[in-house]
N, C-alpha and C positions, 0 to 999 in steps of 0.2 A: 696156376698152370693147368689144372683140369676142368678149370671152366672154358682159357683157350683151347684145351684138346676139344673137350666138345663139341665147342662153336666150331675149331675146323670141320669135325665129325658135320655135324649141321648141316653146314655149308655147303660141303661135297652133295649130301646125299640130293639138300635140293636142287643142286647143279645138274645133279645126274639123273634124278628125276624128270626136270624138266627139259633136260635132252632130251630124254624118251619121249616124253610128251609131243614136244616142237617137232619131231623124228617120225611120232606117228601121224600126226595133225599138219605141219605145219601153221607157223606161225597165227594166223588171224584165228584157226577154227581154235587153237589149243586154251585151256581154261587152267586158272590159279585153282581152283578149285581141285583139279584133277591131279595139280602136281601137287598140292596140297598132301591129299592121300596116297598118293606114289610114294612121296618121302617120308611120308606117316608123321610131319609135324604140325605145327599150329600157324596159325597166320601171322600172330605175331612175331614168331620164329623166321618166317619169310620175310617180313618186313623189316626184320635188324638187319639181314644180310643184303637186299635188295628193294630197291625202293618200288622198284613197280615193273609190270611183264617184260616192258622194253628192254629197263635195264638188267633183268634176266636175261632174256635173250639175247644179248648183246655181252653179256658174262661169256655164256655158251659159246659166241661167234670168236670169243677174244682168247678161250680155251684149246681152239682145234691144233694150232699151231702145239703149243706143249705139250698133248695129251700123246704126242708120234713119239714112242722112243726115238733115242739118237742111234743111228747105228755104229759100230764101232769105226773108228778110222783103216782107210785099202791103201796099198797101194801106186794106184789108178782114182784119179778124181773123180773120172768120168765113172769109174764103179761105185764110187762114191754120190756122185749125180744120181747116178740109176736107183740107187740104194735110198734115196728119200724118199721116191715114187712109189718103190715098190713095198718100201717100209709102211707108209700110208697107206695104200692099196689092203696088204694083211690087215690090218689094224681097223681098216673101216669096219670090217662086219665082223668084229670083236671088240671094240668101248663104242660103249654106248655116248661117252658125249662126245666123241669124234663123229659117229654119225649124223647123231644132232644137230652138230655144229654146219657138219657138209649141206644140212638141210635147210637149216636156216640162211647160209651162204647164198645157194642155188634159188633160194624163194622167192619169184620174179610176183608175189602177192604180198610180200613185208616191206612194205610202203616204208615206215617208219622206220627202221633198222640202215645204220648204217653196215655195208656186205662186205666191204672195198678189203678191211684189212687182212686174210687171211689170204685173199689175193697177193698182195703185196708184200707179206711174208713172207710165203712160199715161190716169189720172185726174185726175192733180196738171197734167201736161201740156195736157190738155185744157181743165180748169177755168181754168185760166190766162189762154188764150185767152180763153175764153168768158167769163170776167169782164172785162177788155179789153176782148172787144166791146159789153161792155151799157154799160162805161163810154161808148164811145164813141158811143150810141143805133142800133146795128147791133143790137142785138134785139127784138124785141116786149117790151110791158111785163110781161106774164105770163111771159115765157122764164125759170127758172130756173136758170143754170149747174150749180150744187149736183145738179140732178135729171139734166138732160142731159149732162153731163159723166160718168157712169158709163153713163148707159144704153147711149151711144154706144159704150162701151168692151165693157160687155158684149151687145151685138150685133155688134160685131165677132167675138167669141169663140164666137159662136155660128152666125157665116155662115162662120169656121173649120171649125168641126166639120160643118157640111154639104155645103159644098164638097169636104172631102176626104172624106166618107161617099159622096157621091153621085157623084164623081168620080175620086177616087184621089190627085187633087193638089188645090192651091188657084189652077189658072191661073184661074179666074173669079172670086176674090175682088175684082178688082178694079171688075165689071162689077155686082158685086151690091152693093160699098160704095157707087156710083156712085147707083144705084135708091135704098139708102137716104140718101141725101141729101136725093135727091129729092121723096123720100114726107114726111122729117124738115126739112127747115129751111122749107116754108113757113109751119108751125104756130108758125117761132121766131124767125124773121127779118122784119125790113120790108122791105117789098117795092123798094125803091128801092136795096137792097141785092143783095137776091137776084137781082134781072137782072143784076148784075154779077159774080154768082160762075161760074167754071171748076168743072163738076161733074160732066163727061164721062169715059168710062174715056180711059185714058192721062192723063190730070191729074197722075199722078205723077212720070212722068218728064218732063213740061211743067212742071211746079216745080221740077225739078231741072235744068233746062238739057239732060237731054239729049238725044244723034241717036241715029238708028238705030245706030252705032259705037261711041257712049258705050253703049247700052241692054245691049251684051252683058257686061260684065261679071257674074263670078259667086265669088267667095272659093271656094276650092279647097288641099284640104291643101297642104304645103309638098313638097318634092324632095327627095331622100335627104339631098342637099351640103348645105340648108339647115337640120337639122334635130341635125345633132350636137349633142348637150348638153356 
């Protein structure tokens, strides 16, 4: 049992290592070496868990989806919709392999990596809702989830890549998912709905319960003692 603790121990830390890494580099420039010492273990150590950079980053890509807390159930679906976005949105420039992952996602130079599925998640996630709410008459009758349910997704990925083009980070993704809401759910929701949705920045950590106290938290590699393979 404390040899499995470990190895999880391990595991994470290169995981979250080479988030950081792939996050600051992306993918081509980023080096084993570097995440090597990030995570302060041995190569061999990296090579029980993963066979090679690929399937590292391709761990990282398979990560982003879990790494989002759940928010509690609303409700309202569609606050529940909102509440994945914006839950992500918080969370991006607080865990470190959320952001990784977003990085590796978006890197139109990782040839090798397959991207598609975090896409695909966060569509299946979505649609879910969004079928939900049309069952429940939370959408206009024209709303089609099938159409909405990706757009939203990839406008997200695209208010990604501006935010960190235009700024260096994503601290205002959450400001800009916020607008689009705004601009996007009158056209889909009844309006007797829509006066009741939370659509404000900070909405994500207001779904999640937390304080100013809770809000600091941030995933950070592991401690040397922690990390023995």
């Amino acid at each position: 049992m404390a040899k499995q603790d470990r190895a999880i121990r391990t595991r994470k830390a290169i995981l979250e290592a080479a988030a950081a890494v792939f996050d600051e580099r992306g993918y081509e420039a980023a080096k084993l070496s570097d995440i090597l010492a990030l995570a302060q273990v041995t190569k061999g150590a990296l090579y029980f868990h993963f066979d090679s950079k690929e399937d590292l980053a391709h761990a990282v890509i398979d990560a982003q989806v879990s790494v989002v807390p759940t928010a509690p159930p609303q409700i309202s679906k569609v606050q529940e919709f909102v509440d994945v976005g914006m839950v992500f949105a918080h969370r991006l420039t607080r865990d470190r392999v959320l952001s990784g992952s977003v990085r590796l996602t978006l890197d139109q130079g990782a040839h090798d990596l397959n991207r598609s599925g975090p896409y695909r998640e966060w569509t299946e996630i979505n649609l879910r809702l969004l079928n939900e709410a049309k069952e429940r008459g939370e959408l206009l009758p024209h709303a089609d989830p099938e159409e909405v349910a990706p757009l939203v997704v990839g406008a997200y990925a695209g208010l990604n890549l501006m935010t960190h083009a235009l700024e260096g980070d994503r601290s205002s993704l959450e400001r800009w998912a916020s607008a689009l809401y705004h601009h996007l759910l009158p056209s889909i929701v009844v309006p007797s709905v829509l006066t009741m949705l939370d659509l404000e920045p900070g909405r994500g950590a207001r779904a999640l319960g937390l304080g100013a106290s809770d809000d600091a938290t941030t995933t950070t590699a592991a401690t040397p003692e922690e990390v023995v393979s």
